[in-house]
C-alpha positions as a Markdown table, in Angstrom:
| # | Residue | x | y | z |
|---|---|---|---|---|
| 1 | Unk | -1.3 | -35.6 | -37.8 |
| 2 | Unk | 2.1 | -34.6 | -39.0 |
| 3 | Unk | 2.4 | -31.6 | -41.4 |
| 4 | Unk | 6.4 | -31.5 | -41.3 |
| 5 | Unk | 8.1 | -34.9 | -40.6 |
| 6 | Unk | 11.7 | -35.5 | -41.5 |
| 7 | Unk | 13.1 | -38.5 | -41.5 |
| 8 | Unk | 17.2 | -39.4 | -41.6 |
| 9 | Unk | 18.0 | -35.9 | -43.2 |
| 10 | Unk | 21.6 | -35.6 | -44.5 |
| 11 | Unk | 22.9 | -32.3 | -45.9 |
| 12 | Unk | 26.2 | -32.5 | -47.3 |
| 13 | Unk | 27.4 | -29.5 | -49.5 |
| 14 | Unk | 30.1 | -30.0 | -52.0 |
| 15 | Unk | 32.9 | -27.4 | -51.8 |
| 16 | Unk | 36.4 | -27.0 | -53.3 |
| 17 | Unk | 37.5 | -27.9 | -50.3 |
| 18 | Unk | 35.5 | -31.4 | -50.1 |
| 19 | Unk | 32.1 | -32.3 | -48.6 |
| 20 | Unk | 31.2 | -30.6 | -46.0 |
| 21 | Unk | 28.3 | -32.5 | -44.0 |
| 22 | Unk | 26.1 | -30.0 | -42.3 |
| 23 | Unk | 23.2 | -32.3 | -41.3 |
| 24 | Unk | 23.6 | -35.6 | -40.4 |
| 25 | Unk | 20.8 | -37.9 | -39.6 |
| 26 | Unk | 17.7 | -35.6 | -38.1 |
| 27 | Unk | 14.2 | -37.0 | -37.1 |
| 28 | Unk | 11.6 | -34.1 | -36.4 |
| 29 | Unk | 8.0 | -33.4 | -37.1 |
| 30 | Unk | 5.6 | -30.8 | -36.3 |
| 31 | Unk | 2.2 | -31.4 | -35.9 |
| 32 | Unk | -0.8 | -30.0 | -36.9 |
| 33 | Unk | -1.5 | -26.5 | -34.7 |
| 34 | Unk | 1.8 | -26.9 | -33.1 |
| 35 | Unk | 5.2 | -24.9 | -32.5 |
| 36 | Unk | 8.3 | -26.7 | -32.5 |
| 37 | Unk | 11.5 | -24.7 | -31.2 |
| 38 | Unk | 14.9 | -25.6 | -33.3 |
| 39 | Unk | 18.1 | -24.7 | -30.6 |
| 40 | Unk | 21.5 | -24.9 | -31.2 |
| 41 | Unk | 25.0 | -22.3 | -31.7 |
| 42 | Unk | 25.6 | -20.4 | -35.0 |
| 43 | Unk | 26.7 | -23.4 | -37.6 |
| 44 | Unk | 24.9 | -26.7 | -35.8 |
| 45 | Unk | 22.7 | -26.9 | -38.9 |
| 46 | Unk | 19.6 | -25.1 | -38.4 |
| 47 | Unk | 19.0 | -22.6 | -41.0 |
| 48 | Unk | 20.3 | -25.7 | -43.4 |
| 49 | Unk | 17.5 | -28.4 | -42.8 |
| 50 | Unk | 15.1 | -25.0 | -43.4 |
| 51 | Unk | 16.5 | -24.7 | -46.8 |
| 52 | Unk | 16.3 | -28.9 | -47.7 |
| 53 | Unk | 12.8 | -28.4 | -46.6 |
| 54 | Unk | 12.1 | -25.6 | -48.9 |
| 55 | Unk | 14.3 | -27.2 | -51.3 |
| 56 | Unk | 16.7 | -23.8 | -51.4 |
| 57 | Unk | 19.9 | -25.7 | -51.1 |
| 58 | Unk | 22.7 | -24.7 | -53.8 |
| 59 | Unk | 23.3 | -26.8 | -56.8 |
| 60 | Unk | 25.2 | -30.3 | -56.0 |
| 61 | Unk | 24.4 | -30.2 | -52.5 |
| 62 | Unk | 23.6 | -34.0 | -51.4 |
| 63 | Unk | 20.4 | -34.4 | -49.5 |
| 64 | Unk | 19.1 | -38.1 | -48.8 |
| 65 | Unk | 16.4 | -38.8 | -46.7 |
| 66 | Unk | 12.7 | -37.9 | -46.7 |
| 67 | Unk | 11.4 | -34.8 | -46.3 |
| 68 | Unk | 7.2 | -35.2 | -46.1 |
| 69 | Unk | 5.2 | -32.0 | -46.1 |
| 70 | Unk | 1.4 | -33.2 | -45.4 |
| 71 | Unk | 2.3 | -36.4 | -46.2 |
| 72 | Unk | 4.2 | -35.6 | -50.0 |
| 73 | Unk | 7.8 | -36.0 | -50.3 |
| 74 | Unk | 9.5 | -32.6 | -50.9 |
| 75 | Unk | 12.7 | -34.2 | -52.0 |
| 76 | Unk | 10.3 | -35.7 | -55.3 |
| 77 | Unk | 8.3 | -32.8 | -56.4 |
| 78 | Unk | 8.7 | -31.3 | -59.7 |
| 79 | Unk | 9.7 | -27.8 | -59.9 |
| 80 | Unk | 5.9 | -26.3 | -61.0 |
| 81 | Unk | 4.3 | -28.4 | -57.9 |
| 82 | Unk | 7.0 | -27.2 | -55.6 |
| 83 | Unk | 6.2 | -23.4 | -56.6 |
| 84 | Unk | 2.7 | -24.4 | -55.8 |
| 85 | Unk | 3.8 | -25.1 | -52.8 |
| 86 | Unk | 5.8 | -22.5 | -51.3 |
| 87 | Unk | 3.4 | -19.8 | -49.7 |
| 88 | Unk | 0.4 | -22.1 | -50.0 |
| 89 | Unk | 1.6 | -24.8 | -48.3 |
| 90 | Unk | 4.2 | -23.8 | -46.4 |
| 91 | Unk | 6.2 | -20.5 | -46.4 |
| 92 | Unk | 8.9 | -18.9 | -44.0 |
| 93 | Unk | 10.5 | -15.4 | -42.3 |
| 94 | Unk | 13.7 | -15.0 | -42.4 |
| 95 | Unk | 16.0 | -13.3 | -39.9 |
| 96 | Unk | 16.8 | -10.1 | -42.3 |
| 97 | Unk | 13.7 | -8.5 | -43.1 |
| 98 | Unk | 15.5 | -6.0 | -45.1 |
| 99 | Unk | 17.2 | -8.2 | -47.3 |
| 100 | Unk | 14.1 | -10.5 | -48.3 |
| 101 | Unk | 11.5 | -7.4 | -49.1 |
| 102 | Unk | 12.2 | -5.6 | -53.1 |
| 103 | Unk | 13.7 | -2.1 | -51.8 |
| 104 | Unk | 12.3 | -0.4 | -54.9 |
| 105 | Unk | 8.7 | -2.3 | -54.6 |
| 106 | Unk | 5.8 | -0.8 | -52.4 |
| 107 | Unk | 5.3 | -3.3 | -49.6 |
| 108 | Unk | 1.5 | -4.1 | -50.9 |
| 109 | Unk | 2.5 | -5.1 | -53.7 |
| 110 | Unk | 5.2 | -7.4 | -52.2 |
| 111 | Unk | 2.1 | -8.9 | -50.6 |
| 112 | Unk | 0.2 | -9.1 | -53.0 |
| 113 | Unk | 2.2 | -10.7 | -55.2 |
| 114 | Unk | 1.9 | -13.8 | -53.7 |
| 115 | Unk | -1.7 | -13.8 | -53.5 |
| 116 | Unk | -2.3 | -13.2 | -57.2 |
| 117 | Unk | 0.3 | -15.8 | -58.1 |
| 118 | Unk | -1.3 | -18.2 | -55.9 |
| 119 | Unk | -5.0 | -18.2 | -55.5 |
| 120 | Unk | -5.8 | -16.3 | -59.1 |
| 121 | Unk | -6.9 | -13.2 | -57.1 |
| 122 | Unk | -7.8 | -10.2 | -58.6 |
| 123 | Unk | -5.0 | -6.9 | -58.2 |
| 124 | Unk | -7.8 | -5.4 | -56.0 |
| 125 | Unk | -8.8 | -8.0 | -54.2 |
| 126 | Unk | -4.9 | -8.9 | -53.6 |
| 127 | Unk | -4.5 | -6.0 | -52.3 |
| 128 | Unk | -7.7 | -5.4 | -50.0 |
| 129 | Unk | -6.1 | -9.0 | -48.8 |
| 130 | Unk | -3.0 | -7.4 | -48.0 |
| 131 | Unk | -3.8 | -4.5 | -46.2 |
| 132 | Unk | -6.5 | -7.0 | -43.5 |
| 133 | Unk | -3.0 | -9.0 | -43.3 |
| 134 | Unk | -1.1 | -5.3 | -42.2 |
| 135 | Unk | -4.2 | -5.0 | -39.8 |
| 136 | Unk | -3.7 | -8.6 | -38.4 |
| 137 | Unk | 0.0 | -8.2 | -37.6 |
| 138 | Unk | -0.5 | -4.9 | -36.2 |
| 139 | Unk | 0.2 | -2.0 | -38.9 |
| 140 | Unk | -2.5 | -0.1 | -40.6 |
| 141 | Unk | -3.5 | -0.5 | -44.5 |
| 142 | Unk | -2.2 | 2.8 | -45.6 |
| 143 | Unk | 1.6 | 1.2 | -45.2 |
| 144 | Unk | 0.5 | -0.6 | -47.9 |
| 145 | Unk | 2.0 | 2.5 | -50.6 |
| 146 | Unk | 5.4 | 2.2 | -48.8 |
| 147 | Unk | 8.6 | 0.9 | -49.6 |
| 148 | Unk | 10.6 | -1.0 | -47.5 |
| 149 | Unk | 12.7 | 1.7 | -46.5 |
| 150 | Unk | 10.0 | 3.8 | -44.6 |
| 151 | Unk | 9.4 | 1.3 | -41.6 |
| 152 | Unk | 11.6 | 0.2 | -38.7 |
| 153 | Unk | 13.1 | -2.9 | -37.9 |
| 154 | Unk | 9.9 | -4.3 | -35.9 |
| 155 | Unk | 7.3 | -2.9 | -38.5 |
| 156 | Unk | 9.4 | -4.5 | -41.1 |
| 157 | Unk | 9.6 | -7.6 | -39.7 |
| 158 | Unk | 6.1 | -7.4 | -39.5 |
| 159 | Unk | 5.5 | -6.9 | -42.8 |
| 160 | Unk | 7.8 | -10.2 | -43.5 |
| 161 | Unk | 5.0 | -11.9 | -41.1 |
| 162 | Unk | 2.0 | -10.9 | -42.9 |
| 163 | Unk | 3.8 | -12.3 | -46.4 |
| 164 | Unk | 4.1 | -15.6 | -44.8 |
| 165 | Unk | 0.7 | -15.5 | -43.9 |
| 166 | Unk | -0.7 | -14.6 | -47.3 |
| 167 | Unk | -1.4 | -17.5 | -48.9 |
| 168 | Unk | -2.6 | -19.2 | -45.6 |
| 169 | Unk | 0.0 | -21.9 | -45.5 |
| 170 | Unk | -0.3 | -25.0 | -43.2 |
| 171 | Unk | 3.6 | -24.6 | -42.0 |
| 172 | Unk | 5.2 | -21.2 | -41.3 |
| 173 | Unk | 8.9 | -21.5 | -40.7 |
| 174 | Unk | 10.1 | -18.7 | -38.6 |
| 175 | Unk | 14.1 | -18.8 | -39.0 |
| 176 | Unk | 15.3 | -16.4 | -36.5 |
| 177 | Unk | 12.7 | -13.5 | -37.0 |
| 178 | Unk | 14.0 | -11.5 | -33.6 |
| 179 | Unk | 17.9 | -11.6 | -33.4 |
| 180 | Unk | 18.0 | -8.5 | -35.2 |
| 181 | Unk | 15.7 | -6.3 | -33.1 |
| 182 | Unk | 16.0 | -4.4 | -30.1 |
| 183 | Unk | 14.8 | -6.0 | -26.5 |
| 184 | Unk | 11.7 | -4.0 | -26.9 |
| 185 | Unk | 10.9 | -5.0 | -30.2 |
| 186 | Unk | 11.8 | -8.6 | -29.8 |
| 187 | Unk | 8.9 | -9.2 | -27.3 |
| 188 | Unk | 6.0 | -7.2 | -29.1 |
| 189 | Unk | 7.6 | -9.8 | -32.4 |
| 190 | Unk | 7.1 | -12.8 | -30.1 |
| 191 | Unk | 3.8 | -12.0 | -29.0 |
| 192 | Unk | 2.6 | -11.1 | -32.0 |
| 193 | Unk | 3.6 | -14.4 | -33.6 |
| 194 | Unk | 1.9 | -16.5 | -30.3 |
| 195 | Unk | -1.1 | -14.8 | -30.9 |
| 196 | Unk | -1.3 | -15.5 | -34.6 |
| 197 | Unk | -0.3 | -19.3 | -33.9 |
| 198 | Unk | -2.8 | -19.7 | -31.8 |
| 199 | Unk | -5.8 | -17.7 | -33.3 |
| 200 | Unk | -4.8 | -19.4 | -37.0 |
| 201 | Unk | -3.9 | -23.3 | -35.5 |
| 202 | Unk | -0.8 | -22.6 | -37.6 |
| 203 | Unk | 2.0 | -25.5 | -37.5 |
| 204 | Unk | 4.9 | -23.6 | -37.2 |
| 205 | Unk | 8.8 | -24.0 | -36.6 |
| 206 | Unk | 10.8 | -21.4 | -34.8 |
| 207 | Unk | 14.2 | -21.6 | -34.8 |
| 208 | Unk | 17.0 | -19.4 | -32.8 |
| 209 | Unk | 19.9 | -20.0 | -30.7 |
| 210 | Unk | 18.5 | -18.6 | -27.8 |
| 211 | Unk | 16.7 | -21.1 | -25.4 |
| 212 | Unk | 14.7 | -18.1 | -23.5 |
| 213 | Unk | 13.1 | -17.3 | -26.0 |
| 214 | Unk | 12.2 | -20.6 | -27.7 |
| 215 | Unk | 10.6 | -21.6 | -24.4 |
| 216 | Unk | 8.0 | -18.9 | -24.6 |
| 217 | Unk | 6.2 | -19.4 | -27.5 |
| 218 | Unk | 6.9 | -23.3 | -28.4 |
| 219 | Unk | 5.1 | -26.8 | -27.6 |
| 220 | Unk | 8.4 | -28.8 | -28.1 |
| 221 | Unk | 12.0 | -28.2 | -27.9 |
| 222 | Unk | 14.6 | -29.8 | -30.3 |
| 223 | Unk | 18.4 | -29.0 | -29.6 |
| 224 | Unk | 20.9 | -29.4 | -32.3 |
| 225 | Unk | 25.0 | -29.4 | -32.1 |
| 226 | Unk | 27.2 | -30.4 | -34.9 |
| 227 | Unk | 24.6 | -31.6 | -37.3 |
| 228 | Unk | 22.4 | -33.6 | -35.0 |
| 229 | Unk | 19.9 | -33.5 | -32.4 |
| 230 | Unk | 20.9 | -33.9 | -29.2 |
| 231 | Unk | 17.7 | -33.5 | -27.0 |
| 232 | Unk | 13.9 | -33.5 | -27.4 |
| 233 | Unk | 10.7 | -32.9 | -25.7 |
| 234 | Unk | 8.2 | -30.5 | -23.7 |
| 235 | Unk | 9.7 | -27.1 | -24.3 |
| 236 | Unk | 9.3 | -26.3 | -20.4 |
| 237 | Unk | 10.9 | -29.2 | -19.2 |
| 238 | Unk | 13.8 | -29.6 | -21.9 |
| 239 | Unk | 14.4 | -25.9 | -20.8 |
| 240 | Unk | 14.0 | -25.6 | -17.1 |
| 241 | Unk | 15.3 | -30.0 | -16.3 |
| 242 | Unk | 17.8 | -30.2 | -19.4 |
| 243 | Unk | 19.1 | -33.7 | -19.7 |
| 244 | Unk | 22.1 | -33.5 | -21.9 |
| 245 | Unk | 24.9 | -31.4 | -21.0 |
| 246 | Unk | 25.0 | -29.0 | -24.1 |
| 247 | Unk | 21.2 | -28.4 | -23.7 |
| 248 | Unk | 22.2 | -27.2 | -20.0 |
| 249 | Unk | 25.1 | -25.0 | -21.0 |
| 250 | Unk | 22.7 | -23.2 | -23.4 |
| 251 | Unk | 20.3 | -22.8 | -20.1 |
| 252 | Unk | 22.3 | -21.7 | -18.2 |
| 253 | Unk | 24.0 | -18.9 | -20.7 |
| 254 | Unk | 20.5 | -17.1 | -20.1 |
| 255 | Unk | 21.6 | -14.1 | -18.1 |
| 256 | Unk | 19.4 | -14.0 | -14.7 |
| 257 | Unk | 18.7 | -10.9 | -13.5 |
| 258 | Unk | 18.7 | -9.5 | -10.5 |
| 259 | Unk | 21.0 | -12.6 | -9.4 |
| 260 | Unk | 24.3 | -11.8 | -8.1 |
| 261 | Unk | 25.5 | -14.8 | -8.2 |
| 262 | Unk | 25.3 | -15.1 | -11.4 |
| 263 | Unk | 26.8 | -11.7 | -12.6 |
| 264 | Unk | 30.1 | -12.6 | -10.5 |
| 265 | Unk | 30.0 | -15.8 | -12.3 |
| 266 | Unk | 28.0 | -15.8 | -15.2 |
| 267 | Unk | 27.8 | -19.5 | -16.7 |
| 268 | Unk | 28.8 | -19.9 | -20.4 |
| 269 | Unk | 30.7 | -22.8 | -22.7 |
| 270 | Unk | 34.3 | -22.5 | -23.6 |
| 271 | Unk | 35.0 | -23.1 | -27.0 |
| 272 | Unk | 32.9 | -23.5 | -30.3 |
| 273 | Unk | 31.2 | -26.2 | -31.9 |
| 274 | Unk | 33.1 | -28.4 | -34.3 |
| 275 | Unk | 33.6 | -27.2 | -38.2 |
| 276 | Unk | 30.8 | -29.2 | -40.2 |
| 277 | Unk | 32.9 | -32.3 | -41.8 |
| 278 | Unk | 35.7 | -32.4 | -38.4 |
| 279 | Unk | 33.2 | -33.7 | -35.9 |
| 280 | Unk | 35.6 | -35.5 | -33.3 |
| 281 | Unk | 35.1 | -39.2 | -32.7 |
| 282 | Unk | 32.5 | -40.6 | -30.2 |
| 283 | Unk | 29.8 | -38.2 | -29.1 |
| 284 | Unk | 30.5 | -34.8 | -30.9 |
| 285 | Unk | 30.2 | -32.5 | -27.5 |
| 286 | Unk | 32.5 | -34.5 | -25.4 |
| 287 | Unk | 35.7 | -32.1 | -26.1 |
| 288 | Unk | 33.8 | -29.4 | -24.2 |
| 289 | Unk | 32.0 | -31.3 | -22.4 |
| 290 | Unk | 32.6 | -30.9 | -18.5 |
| 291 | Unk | 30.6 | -34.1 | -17.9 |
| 292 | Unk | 32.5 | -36.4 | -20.5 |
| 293 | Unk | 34.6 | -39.9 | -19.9 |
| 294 | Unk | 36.6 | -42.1 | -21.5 |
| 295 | Unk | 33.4 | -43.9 | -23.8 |
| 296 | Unk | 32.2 | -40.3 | -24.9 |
| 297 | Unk | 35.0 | -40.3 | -26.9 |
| 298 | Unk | 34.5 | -44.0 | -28.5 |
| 299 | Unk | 30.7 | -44.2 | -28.6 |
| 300 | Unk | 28.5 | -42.3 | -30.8 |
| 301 | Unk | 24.9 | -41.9 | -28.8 |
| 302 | Unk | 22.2 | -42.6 | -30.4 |
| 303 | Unk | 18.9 | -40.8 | -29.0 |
| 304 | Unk | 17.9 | -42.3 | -25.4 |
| 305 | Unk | 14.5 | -42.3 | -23.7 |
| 306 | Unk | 14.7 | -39.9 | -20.8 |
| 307 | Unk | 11.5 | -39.4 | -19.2 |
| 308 | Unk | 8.3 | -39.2 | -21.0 |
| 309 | Unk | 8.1 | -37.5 | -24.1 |
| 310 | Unk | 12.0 | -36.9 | -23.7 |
| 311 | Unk | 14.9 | -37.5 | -25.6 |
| 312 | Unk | 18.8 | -37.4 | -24.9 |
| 313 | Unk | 21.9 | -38.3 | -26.9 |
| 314 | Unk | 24.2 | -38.6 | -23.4 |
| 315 | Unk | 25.7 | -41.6 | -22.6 |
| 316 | Unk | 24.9 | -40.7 | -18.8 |
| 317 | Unk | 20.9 | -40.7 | -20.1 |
| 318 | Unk | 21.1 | -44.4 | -21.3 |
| 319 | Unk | 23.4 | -45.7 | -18.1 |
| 320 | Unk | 20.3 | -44.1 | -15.8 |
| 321 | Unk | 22.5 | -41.6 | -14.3 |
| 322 | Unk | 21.8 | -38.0 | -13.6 |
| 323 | Unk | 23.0 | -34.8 | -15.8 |
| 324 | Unk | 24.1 | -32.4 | -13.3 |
| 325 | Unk | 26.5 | -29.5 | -13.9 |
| 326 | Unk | 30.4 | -30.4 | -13.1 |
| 327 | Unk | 31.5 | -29.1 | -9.6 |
């Protein structure tokens, strides 16, 4: 069963300079005790179907489609049930711990807060609650009586962990939650939010730019550029057998080490993804594309089976011919 399942979601903001669509047309779902990986360059649309889901979006910003969170339509709820919602249901960390925790509030009662608010707890109990959550993500309760300022990066990060996981939501959205730690850091993060996946069943979504790390902790990879997906399907095999071109361009950017041959020629892509609203003609990667001819400028692909539980918007995918890196 489905907790998350979007169906033809279109963002389009409205700005002084004219609307600016930064999601157009995206399918996904995440099941019940499963992690789907988001993927795609800074400005493909990520971080923007996270806040239609949450319904976060600023004022006049156009959002059609249907957005079903355990089967009831996000995009319809009235603003008391969609409070309800949010931590109970589903809640979410975000990439800047710093910047989403009170700096003048003691960090229990950042946690607590929730709790109260929604399941009617007690202030003791709340915050009894709160310091088992600081024991399950790895800090000790007597953090509880600090502020925000007191920890580190990791330890605030996760504090931001154990506030998503306060009201014991079905869906956790985790929007970034490493690209501002250290190497170090970033793994004892990842395995910390692995292990809580799996010992809670949580649904979650993870969402980054970077494709090594996406491939370590989800079930299913879904690749974005310019506002759509572009790829889907078993995180392992999306990662390691990519079979759109973009997907393997973000593959191969992952630095191998130890390989010569690939620090005298490390692989990368030239340019940067289309500004939301000027997405070129035809398929929307084929100015960079190293792989593209004369129909990937004409023809808009639509998503192509390519192999079981696999899904490709390549016009080379749907004619039956390989993806293979340009010579």
């Amino acid at each position: 069963m489905s907790v998350l399942s979007v169906r033809d979601l279109t963002v389009t903001y409205h700005t002084q300079a004219g609307p600016v669509p930064a999601v157009r047309g995206v399918d996904l779902h995440v099941d019940t005790g499963e992690v789907l990986g988001l993927a795609g360059e800074s400005g493909c649309g990520k971080s923007t179907i996270v806040n239609a889901v949450l319904r976060l979006v600023p004022p006049k910003t156009q959002v059609t489609g249907e957005i079903l969170l355990n089967g009831e339509d996000v995009t319809a709820m009235k603003p008391g049930r969609l409070r309800a919602v949010r931590w109970s249901a589903i809640s979410v960390v975000f990439q800047g711990a710093m910047h989403a925790m009170n700096p003048v509030q003691r960090i229990g009662d950042q946690i607590a807060e929730a709790i109260i608010i929604h399941t009617k707890a007690g202030e003791k109990e709340a915050l009894v609650r709160a310091g088992a959550l600081l024991e399950q993500v790895g800090l000790p309760p007597r953090r509880l009586r600090d502020y925000p300022h007191e920890l580190s990066g990791g330890q605030k990060q996760r504090v931001m962990i154990a506030m998503a996981l306060a009201c014991s939501p079905d869906l956790v959205i985790a929007d970034e939650p490493t690209t501002a730690l250290d190497v170090m850091v970033q793994a004892q993060v990842l395995q910390l939010l692995k292990e809580l996946q799996r010992e809670l069943g949580l649904a979650m979504l993870f969402i980054t730019h970077d494709l090594s790390v996406l491939v370590e902790v989800s079930d299913r990879l879904a690749i974005m550029y310019a506002g759509k997906i572009v790829e889907e399907g078993p995180a392992v095999d999306v990662f390691k057998e990519p079979k759109h071109p973009y997907t393997r361009a973000l593959s191969g950017a992952f630095p191998q080490i130890g390989d010569r041959t690939f620090r005298m020629a490390p692989s990368g892509l030239p340019g940067d993804p289309p500004f939301p609203g000027n997405a070129p003609s035809g398929c929307s990667f084929h100015p960079r594309c190293p792989l593209a001819f004369e129909d990937c400028a004409v023809i808009d692909p639509e998503l192509y089976a390519a192999g079981e539980g696999r899904r490709s918007a390549c016009l080379l995918v749907d004619r039956g011919e390989p993806v293979k890196t340009a010579s």
